[in-house]
C-alpha positions in Angstrom: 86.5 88.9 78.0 85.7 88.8 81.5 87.4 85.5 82.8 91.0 83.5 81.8 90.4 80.2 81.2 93.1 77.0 80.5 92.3 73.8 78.7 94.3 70.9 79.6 94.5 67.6 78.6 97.2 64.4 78.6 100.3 65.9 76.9 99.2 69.6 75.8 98.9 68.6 72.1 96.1 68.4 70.3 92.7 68.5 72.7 93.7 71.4 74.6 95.6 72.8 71.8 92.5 72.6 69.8 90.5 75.0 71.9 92.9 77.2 72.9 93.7 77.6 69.5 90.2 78.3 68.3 89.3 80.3 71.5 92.8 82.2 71.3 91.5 83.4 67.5 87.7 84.3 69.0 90.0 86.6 71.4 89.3 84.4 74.8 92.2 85.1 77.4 92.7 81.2 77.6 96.1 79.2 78.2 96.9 75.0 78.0 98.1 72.3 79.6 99.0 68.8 79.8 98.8 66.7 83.0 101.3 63.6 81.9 104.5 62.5 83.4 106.0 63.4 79.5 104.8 63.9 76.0 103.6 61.3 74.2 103.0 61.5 70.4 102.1 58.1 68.3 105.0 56.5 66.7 105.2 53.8 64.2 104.0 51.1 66.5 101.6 51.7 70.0 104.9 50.1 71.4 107.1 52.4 70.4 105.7 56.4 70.8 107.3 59.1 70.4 108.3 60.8 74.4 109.4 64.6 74.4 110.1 66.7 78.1 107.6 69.3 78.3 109.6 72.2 77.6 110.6 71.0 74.5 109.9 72.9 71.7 106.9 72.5 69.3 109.1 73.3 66.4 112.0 71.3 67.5 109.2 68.3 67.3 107.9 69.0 64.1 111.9 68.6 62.5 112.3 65.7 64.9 109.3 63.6 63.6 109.9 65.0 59.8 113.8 63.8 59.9 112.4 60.0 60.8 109.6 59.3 58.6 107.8 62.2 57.0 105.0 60.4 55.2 104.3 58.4 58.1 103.8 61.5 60.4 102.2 63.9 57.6 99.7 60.9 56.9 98.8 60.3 60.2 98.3 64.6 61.0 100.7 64.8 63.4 102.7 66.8 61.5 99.8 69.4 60.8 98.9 69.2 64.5 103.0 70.5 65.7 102.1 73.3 63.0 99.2 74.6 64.3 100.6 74.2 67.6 103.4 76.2 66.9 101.7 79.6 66.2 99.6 79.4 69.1 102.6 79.0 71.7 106.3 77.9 72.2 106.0 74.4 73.8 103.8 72.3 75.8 103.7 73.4 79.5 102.9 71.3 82.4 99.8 72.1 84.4 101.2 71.2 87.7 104.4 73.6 87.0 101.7 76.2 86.4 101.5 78.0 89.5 103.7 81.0 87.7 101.0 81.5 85.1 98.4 82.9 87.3 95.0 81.8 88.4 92.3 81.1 86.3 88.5 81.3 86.4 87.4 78.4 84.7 89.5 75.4 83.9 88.4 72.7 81.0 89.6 69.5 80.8 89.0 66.8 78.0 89.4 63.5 80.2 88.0 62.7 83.3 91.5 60.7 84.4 93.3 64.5 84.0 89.8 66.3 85.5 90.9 64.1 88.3 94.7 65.1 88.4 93.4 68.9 88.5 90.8 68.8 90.7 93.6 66.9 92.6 96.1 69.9 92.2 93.9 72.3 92.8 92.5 70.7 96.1 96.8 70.6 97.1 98.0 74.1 96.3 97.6 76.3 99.2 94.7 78.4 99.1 95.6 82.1 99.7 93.2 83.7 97.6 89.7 81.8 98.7 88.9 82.3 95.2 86.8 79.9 93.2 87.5 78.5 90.1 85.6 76.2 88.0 86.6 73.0 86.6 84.6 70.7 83.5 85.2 68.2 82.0 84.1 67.2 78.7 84.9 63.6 77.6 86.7 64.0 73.7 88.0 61.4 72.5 92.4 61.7 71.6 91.2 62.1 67.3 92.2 64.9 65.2 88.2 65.2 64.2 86.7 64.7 67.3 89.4 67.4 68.9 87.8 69.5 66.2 84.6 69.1 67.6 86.3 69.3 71.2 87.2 73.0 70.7 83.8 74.2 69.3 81.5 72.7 71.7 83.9 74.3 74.6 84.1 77.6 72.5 79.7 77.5 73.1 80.0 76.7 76.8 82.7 80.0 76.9 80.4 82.0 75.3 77.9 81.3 77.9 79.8 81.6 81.1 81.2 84.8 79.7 77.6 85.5 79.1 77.1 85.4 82.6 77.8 88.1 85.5 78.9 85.6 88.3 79.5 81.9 87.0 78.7 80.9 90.5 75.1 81.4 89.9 74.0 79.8 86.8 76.7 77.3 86.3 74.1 74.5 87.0 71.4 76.0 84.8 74.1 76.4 82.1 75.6 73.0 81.9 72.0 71.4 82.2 71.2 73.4 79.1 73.9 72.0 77.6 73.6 68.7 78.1 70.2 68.7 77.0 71.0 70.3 73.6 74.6 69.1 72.7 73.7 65.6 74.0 77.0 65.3 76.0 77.2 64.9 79.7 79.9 66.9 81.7 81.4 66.8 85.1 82.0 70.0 87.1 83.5 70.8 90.4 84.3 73.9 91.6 88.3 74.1 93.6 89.7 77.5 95.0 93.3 79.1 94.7 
């Protein structure tokens, strides 16, 4: 594969872990991210979530959630979700702690309020390189299914732009195409690093 790519969305559980678990597998050199101030995971109530550091471990999650009500969090996937997550990485990272990681070509996002926060970033870091890097965003709602259905219709739009010599030059042509046949508008912008 010709370009890295990182998906990042609210707390680097299951949107971006979605896709870069599905585009880790089609061999895609892709990473993730969440933008929040802390993990969230649902908890019994909407009142009462479940808050984690990033840094913290998936696994140490996934015993956290199964010691206070199994059923609860096995019924409601978020148990399966921590599993998955845990052989594609460690923990959740932070994408404005990222700069260690590298740069990346194209950058996906699955909610315009954290497109914002990276186009944001991006536009704050210090531009050394002068080197372009695409963002999009593509609206998926925070479901189990619809994650699902996240990760596939970013795997097609990878598939293209790796299909591509420069990005640069069909981006436009690429995500009209895809609007037009996937039925789901998407916000670009292009930053630098």
């Amino acid at each position: 594969m010709k370009f890295r790519y990182a998906m990042v969305c609210s707390s680097n559980q299951n949107r971006s872990m979605e896709a870069h678990s599905l585009l880790k597998r089609e061999g895609f050199d892709v990473s993730s991210y969440g933008t929040g101030a802390h993990v969230k995971l649902p908890g019994p109530s909407l009142r009462e979530p479940n808050v984690y550091d990033f840094g913290t471990p998936y696994k140490h999650m996934f015993e956290d959630l199964r010691r206070k009500d199994p059923e609860l969090y096995k019924r409601n996937g978020i148990l399966p979700m921590l599993k998955r997550n845990l052989a594609v990485k460690l923990a959740p990272q932070r994408w404005q702690e990222n700069a260690a990681d590298g740069i990346f070509d194209v950058v996906f996002t699955f909610e315009e309020k954290v497109f914002d926060m990276v186009v944001e970033d991006l536009h704050n870091r210090d531009h050394v390189l002068m080197k372009p890097v695409l963002i999009i965003n593509l609206e998926v709602k925070d479901n189990h299914e619809e994650a699902a259905i996240g990760a596939r219709l970013t795997l097609v739009l990878c598939q293209e732009i790796e299909a591509t010599e420069f990005w640069e030059d069909s981006i436009d042509e690429i995500v009209a195409n895809f609007e037009k046949q996937h039925r789901r508008k998407l916000l670009y912008s292009i930053s630098f690093y």
